[in-house]
VEXDREN-2710 file (C-alpha; in Angstrom, 1 decimal):
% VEXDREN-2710
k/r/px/py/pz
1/UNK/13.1/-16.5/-6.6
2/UNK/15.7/-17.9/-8.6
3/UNK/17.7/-19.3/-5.3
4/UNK/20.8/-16.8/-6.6
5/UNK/22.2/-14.2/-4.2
6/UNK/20.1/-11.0/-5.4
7/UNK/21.5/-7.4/-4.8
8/UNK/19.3/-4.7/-5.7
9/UNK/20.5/-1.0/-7.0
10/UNK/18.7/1.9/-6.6
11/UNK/18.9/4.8/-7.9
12/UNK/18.2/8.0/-6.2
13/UNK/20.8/11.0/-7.2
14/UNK/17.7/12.9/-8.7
15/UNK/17.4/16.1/-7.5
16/UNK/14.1/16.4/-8.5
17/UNK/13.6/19.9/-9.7
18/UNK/10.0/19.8/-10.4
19/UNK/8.8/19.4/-7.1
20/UNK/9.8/22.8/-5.9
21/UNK/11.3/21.6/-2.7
22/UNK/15.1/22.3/-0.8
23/UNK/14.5/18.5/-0.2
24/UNK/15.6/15.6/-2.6
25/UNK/12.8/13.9/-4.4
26/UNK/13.3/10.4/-2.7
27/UNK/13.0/11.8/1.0
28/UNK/8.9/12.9/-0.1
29/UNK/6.5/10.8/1.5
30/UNK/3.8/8.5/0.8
31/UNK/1.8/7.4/3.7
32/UNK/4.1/8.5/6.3
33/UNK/7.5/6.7/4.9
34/UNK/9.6/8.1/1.9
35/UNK/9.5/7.0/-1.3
36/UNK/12.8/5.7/-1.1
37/UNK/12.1/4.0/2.0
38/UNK/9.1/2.6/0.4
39/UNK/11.3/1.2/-2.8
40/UNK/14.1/-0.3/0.2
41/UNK/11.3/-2.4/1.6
42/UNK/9.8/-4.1/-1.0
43/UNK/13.4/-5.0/-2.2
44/UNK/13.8/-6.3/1.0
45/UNK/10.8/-8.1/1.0
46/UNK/11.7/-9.6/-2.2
47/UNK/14.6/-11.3/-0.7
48/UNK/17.9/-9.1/-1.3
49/UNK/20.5/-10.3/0.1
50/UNK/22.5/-7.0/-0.4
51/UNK/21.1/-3.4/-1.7
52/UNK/23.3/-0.5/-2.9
53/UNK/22.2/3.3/-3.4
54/UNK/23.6/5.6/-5.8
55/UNK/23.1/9.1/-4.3
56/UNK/24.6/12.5/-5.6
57/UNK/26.6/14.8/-4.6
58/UNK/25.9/16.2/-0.7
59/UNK/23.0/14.3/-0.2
60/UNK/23.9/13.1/3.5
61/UNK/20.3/12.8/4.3
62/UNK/19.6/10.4/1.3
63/UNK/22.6/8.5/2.4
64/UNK/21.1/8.5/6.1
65/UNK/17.6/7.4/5.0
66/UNK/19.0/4.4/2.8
67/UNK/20.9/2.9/6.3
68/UNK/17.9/3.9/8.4
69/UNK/15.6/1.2/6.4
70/UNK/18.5/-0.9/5.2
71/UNK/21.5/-1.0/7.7
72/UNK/23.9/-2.7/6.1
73/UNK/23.1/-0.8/2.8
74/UNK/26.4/0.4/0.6
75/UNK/25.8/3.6/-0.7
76/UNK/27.8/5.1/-3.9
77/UNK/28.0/8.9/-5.0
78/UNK/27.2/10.0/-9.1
79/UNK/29.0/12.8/-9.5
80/UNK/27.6/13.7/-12.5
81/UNK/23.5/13.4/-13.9
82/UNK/24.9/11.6/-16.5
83/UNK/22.2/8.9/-17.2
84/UNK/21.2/5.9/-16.1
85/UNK/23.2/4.1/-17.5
86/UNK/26.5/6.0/-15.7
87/UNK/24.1/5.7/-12.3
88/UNK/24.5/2.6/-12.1
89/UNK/28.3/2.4/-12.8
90/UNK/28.7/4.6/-9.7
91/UNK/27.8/1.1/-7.7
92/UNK/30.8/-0.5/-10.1
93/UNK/32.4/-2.0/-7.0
94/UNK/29.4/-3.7/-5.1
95/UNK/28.4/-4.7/-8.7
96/UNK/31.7/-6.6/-8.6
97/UNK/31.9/-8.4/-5.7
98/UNK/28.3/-9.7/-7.0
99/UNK/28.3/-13.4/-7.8
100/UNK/24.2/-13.5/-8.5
101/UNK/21.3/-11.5/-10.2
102/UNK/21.1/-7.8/-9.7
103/UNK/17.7/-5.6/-10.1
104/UNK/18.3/-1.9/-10.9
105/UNK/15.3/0.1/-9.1
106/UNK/14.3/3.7/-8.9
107/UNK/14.1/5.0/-5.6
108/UNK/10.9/7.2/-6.5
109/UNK/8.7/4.7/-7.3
110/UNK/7.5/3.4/-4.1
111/UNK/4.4/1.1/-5.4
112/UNK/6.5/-1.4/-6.9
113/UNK/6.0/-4.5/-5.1
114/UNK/8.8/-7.3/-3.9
115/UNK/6.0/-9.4/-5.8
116/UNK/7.5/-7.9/-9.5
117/UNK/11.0/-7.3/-7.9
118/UNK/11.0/-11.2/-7.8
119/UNK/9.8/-12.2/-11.5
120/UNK/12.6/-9.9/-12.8
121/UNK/15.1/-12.1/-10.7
122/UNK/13.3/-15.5/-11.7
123/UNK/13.2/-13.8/-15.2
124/UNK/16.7/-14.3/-15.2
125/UNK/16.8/-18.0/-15.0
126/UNK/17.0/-18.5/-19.0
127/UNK/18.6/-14.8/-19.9
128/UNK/21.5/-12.7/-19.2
129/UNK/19.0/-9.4/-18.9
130/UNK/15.4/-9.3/-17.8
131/UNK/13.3/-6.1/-18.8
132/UNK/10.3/-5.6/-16.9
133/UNK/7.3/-3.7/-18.5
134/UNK/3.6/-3.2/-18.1
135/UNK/0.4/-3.7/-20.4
136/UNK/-0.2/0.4/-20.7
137/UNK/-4.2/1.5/-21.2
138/UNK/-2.7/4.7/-22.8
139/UNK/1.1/3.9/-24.0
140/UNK/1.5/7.3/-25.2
141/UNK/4.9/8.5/-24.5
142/UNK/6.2/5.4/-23.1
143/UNK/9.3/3.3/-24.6
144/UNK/8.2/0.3/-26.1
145/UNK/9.3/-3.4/-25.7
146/UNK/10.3/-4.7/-28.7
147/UNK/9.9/-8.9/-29.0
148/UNK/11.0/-11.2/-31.6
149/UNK/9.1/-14.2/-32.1
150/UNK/10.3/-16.4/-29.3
151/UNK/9.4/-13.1/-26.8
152/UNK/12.8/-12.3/-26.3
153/UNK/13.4/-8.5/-25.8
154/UNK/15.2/-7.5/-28.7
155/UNK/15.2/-3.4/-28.0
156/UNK/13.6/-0.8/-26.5
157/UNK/12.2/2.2/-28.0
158/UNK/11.1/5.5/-27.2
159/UNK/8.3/6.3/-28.4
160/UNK/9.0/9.3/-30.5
161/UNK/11.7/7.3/-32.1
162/UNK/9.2/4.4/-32.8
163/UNK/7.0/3.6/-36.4
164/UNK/3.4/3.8/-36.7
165/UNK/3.9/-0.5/-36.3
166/UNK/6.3/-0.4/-33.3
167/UNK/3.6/2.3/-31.3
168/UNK/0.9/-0.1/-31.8
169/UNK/2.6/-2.1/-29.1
170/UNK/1.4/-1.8/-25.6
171/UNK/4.3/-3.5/-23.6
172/UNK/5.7/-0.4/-22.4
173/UNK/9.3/0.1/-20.6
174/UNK/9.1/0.9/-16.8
175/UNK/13.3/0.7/-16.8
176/UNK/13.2/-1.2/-14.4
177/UNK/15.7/-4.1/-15.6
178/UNK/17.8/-7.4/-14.3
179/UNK/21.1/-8.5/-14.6
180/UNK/23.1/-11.9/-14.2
181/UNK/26.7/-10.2/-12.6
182/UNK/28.8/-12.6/-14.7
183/UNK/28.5/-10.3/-18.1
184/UNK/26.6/-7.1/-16.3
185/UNK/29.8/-5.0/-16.2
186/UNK/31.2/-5.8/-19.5
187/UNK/27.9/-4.9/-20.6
188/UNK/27.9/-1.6/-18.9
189/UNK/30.9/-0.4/-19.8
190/UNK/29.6/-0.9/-23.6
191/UNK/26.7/1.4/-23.5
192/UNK/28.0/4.7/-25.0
193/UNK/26.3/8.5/-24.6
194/UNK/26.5/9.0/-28.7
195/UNK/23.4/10.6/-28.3
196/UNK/21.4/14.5/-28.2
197/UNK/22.2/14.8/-24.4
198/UNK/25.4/13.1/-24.4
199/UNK/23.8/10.9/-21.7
200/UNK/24.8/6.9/-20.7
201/UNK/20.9/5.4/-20.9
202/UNK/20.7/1.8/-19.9
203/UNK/18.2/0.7/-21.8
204/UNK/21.1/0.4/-24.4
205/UNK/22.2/-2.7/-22.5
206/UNK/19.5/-4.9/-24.4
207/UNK/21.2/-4.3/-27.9
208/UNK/24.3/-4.9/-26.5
209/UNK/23.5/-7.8/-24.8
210/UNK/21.9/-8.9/-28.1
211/UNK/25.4/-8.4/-29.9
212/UNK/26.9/-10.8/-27.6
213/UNK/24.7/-13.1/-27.5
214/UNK/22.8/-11.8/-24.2
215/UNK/19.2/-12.9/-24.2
216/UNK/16.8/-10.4/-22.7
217/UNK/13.3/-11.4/-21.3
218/UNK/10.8/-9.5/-20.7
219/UNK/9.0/-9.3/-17.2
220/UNK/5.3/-7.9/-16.8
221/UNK/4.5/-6.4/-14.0
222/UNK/0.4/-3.9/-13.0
223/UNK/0.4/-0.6/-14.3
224/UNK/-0.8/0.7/-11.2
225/UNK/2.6/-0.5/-9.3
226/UNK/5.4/2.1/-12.0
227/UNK/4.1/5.6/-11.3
228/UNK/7.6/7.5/-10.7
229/UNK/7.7/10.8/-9.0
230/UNK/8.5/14.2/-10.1
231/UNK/5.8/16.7/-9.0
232/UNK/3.9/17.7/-6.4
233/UNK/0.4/16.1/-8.6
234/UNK/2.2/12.7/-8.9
235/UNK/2.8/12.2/-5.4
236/UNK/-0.3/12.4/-4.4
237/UNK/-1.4/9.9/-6.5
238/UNK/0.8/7.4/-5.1
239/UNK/-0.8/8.7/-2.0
240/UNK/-4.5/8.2/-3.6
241/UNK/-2.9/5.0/-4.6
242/UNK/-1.5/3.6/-1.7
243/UNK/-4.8/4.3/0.3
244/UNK/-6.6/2.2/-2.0
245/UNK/-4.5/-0.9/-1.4
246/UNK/-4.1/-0.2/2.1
247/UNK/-8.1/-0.1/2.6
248/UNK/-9.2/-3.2/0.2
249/UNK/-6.2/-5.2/2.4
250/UNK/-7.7/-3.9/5.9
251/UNK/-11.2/-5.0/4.6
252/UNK/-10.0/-8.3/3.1
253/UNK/-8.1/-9.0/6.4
254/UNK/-11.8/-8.9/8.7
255/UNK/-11.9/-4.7/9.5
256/UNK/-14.9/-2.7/8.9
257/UNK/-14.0/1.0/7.2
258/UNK/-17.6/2.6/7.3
259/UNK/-16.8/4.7/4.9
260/UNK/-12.8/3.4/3.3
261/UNK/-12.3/6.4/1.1
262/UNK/-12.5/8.8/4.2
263/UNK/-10.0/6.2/6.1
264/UNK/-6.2/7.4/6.1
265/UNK/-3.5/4.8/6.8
266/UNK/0.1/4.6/7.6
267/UNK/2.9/2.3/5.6
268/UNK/3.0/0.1/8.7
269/UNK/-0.9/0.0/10.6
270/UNK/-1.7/-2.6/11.9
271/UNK/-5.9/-3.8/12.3
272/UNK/-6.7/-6.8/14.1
273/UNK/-10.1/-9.1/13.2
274/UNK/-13.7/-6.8/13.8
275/UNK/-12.3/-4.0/14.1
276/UNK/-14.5/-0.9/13.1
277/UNK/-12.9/2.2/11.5
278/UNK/-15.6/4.9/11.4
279/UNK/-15.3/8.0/9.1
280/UNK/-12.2/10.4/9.3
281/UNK/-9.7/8.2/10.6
282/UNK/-6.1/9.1/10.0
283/UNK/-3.5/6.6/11.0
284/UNK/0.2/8.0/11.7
285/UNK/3.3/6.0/11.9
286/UNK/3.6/3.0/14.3
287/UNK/0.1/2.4/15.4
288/UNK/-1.4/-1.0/16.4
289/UNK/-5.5/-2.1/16.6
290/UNK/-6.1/-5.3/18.6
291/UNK/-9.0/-7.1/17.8
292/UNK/-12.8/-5.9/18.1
293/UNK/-11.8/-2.2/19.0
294/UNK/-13.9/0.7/17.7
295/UNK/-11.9/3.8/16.5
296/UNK/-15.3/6.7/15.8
297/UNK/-14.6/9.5/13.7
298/UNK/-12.2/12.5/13.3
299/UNK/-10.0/10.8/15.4
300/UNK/-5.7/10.8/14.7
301/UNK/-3.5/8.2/16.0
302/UNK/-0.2/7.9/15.4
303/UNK/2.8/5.9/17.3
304/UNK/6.1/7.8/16.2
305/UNK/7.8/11.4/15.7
306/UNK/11.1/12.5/16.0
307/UNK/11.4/12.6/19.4
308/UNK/9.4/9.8/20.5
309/UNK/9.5/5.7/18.8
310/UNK/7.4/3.7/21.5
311/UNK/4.7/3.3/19.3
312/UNK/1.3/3.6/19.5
313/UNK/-1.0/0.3/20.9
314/UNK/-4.9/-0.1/21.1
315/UNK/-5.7/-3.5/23.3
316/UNK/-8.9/-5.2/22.0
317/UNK/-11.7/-4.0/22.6
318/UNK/-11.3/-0.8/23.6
319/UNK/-13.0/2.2/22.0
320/UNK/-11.6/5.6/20.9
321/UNK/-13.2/8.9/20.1
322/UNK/-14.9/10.3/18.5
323/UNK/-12.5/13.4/17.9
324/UNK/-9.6/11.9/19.9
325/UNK/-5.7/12.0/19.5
326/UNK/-3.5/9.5/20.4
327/UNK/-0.1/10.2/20.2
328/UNK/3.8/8.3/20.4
329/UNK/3.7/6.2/23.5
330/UNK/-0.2/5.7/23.9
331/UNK/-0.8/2.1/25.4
332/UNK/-4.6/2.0/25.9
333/UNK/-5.7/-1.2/27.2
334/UNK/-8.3/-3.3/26.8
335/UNK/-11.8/-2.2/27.1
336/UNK/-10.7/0.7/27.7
337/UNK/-12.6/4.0/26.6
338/UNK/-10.7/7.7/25.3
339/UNK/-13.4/9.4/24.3
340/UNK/-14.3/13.2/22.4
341/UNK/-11.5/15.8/22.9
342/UNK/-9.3/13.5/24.7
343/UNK/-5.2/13.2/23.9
344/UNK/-3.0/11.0/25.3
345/UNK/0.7/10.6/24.7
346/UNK/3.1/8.2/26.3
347/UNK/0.7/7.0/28.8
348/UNK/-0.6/3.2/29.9
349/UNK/-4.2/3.4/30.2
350/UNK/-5.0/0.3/31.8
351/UNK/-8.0/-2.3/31.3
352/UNK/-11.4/-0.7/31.4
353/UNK/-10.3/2.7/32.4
354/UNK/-12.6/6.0/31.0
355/UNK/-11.3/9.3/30.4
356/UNK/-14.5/10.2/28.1
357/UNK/-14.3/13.7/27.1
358/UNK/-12.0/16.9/27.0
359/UNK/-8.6/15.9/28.7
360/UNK/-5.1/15.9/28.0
361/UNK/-3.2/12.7/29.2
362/UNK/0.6/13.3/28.8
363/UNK/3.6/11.4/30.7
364/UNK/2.5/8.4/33.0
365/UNK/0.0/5.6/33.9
366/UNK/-3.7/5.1/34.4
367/UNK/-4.6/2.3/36.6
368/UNK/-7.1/-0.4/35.5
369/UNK/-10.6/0.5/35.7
370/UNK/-9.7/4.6/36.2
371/UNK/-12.0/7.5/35.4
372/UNK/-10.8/10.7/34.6
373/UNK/-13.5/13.2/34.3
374/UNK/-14.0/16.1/31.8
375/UNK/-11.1/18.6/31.8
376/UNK/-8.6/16.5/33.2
377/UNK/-4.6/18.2/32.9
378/UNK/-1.7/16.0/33.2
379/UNK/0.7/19.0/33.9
380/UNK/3.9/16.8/32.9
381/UNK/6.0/20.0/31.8
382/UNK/7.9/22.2/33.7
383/UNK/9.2/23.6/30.8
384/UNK/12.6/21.9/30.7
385/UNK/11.4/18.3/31.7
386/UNK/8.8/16.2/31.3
387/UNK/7.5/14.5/34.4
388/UNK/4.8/11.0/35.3
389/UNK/2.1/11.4/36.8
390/UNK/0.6/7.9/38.0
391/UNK/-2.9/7.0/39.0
392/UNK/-3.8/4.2/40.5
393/UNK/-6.2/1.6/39.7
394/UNK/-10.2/2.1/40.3
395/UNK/-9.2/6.3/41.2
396/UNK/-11.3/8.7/40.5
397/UNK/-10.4/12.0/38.8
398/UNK/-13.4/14.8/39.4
399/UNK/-13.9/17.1/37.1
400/UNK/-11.4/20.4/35.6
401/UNK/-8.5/18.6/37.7
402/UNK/-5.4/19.6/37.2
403/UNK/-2.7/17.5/38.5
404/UNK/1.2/19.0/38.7
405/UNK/3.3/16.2/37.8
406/UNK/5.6/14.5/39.7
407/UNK/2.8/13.5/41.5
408/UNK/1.0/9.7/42.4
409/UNK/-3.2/9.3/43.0
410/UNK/-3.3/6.2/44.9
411/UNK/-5.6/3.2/44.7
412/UNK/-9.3/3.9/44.8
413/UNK/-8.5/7.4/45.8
414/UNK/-11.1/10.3/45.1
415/UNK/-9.9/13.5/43.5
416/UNK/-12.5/16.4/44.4
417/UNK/-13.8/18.2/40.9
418/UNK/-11.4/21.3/40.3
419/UNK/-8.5/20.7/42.5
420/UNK/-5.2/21.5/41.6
421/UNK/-3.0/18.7/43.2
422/UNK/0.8/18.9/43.8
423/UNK/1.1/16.0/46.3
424/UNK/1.1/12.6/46.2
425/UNK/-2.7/11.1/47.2
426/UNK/-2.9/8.0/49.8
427/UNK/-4.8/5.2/48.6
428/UNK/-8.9/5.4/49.3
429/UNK/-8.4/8.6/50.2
430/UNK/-10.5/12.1/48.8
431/UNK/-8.2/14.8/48.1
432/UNK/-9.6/18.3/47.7
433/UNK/-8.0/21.8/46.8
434/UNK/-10.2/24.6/46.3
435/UNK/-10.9/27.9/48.1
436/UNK/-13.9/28.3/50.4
437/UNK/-17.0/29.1/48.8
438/UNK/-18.2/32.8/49.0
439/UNK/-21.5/34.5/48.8
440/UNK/-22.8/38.2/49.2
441/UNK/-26.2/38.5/48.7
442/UNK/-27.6/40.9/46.3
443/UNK/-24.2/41.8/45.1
444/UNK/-25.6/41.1/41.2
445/UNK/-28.7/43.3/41.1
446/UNK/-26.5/46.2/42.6
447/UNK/-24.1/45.7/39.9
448/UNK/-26.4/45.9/36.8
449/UNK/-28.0/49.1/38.7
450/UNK/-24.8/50.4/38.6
451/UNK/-23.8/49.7/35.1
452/UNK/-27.1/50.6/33.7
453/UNK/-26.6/54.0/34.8
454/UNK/-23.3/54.2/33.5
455/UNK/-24.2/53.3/30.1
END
């Protein structure tokens, strides 16, 4: 970093009309956190002291989105699609309280990395601009940065305004571009729309900062890290995209993936050392893997929704699935076992407890070193409220149980297969509730009889 305060504008009044959608291009997801979310967090990342966000018209929920992953985040309204270059203007007034380097971003590009965020502000150590491009494999269609001898960015050109000489270059424009504040404004307010869509485009800026004596450098940052967004295809190869970082990092941090392209991760999982992913993994928002734990296959975890934040927590060592769902609010601890068919939300499942195969775990607490046997209902709804149901540690849950929360299983207690239970259960105790067992002989052969001759 260049050790100057560093505000960072982004752009995201787009409406984006090619992706179909009532909902504004920047609120799309990529691995379970919007692109512009996505864009806010590597700026912050790359050290940004302040970051403003240049919205359109009614977009509320782009305004709300910008706070919710940057609170102190000034937000500023372009009335009109106008360009770039009038995009940024809307931020006139955070631009002029600015005494350092700003960075100009686009809000739906969310694999740009605070890693290139930050050469654009070091590139501004020895120019008034910096320009940051990429080495294109294909630079068909892509503006071109144009260097004199010394490297400095002398213009930018789109390609189907560029010679047969100038397309031969591969340093391609990605528009993402740095300013000093000292001459950014005055710079700005040069750039003129005398053009075939009467649009302000702020690429103009490295002329004019040319004509007054404003050096531009130019800043290279991966390919892979400039895809913008506008369709449906696009995004999911920012998906595709993300996955593949996300998996190399798991693997590089000590986590097996059986089979990685199968694996599906969130922006924010977090694997511990020795893990083991098996195939068919998808990872949700807020989810944590201590150390050593085994998550089989087909299984979904994630930590957060819109009702509940609490997060979702596997304690080493534990094992989950195959075929299991944990959802918000799952604290499974360690050694513990969730096995085939199980769910669990918002429920502590303490050290070495089982619940190993077709059970629903919703609302409460499982006592170290619990089993809950096959077909186990936490009844926590009454259809207005939720409501715990707590189990104490070493219990044991027969069979097809079904217990009616608010309701407590003491200590060591013993939970007879199929019982429905609505009161609380002492400690060591067996609880049962079933109906007497009856039998009348012959009663089957008689009834086939009977049918038979019917038919």
């Amino acid at each position: 970093m260049s050790g100057r305060p560093l505000l960072i504008i982004i752009l995201a009044a787009g409406k984006g009309t090619r992706m179909k959608s009532d909902r504004p291009k920047v609120l799309h997801e990529v691995a379970g956190r919007s692109l512009l979310g996505h864009v806010i967090a590597s700026a912050g990342a790359a050290g940004a002291d302040k970051i403003a966000v240049v919205v359109g018209p009614g977009m509320d929920d782009v305004r709300a989105e910008a706070i919710r992953w940057f609170p102190g985040a000034e937000v500023h309204v372009q009335p009109g699609q106008m360009g770039t270059g009038d995009a940024v203007l809307a931020a006139r007034e955070t631009i002029a309280r600015a005494s350092g380097d700003v960075i100009v971003l686009f809000g739906d590009t969310p694999l740009i990395t605070p890693e290139t965020i930050a050469a654009a502000s070091n590139g501004l150590a020895a120019a008034g601009i910096a320009v940051v491009g990429f080495q294109a494999s294909d630079p068909t269609g892509y503006g071109r940065l144009l260097q004199d001898a010394s490297g400095q960015v002398i213009a930018i050109r789109e390609h189907k305004d560029a010679s047969e000489a100038e397309r031969q270059v591969k340093l391609c424009n990605t528009g993402v571009m740095g300013f000093r504040s000292e001459t950014m404004l005055e710079i700005l307010g040069r750039i003129g729309n005398n053009n075939a869509k009467g649009e302000y485009y702020l690429t103009d800026a490295v002329e004019i900062g040319r004509s007054m004596g404003v050096a531009a450098a130019a800043v290279t940052g991966r390919e892979d890290e400039m895809l913008g967004i506008n369709d449906r295809s696009q995004l999911a190869e920012a998906e595709r995209m993300f996955q593949v970082r996300a998996r190399t990092c798991a693997m590089a941090e000590g986590a097996t993936l059986v089979a990685p392209e199968t694996v599906h991760f969130s922006f924010d999982t977090r694997l511990g050392r020795d893990v083991v992913i098996e195939p068919y993994v998808v990872f949700g928002p807020g989810v944590t893997i201590e150390d050593g734990v085994t998550v089989r296959a087909f299984s979904h975890l994630t930590g957060t929704d819109r009702k509940v934040k609490a997060g979702t927590v596997v304690r080493e060592g534990a094992e989950i699935g195959p075929y299991a769902r944990l959802r918000p609010g799952a604290e499974i601890g360690r050694g513990a076992h969730i096995g085939n068919f199980v769910e669990v939300k918002n429920v502590a499942v303490g050290a070495g407890a089982k619940a190993n195969h077709l059970s629903y775990l919703g609302d409460g607490s499982v006592g170290a070193g619990a089993n809950i046997g096959a077909g186990t209902i936490f009844c926590n709804y009454d259809g207005f409220r939720k409501h715990k149901t707590e189990i104490g540690a070493g219990a044991f849950i027969g069979s097809n149980s079904s217990l009616v929360a608010p309701v407590k299983i003491g200590e060591g207690a013993y939970i007879g297969s199929g019982s429905v239970v609505t009161k609380d259960v002492s400690e060591n105790a067996l609880a049962l509730e079933r109906s007497k067992q009856a039998e009348i002989p012959g009663w089957a052969a008689k009834f086939r009889a009977l049918m038979q001759k019917r038919s």
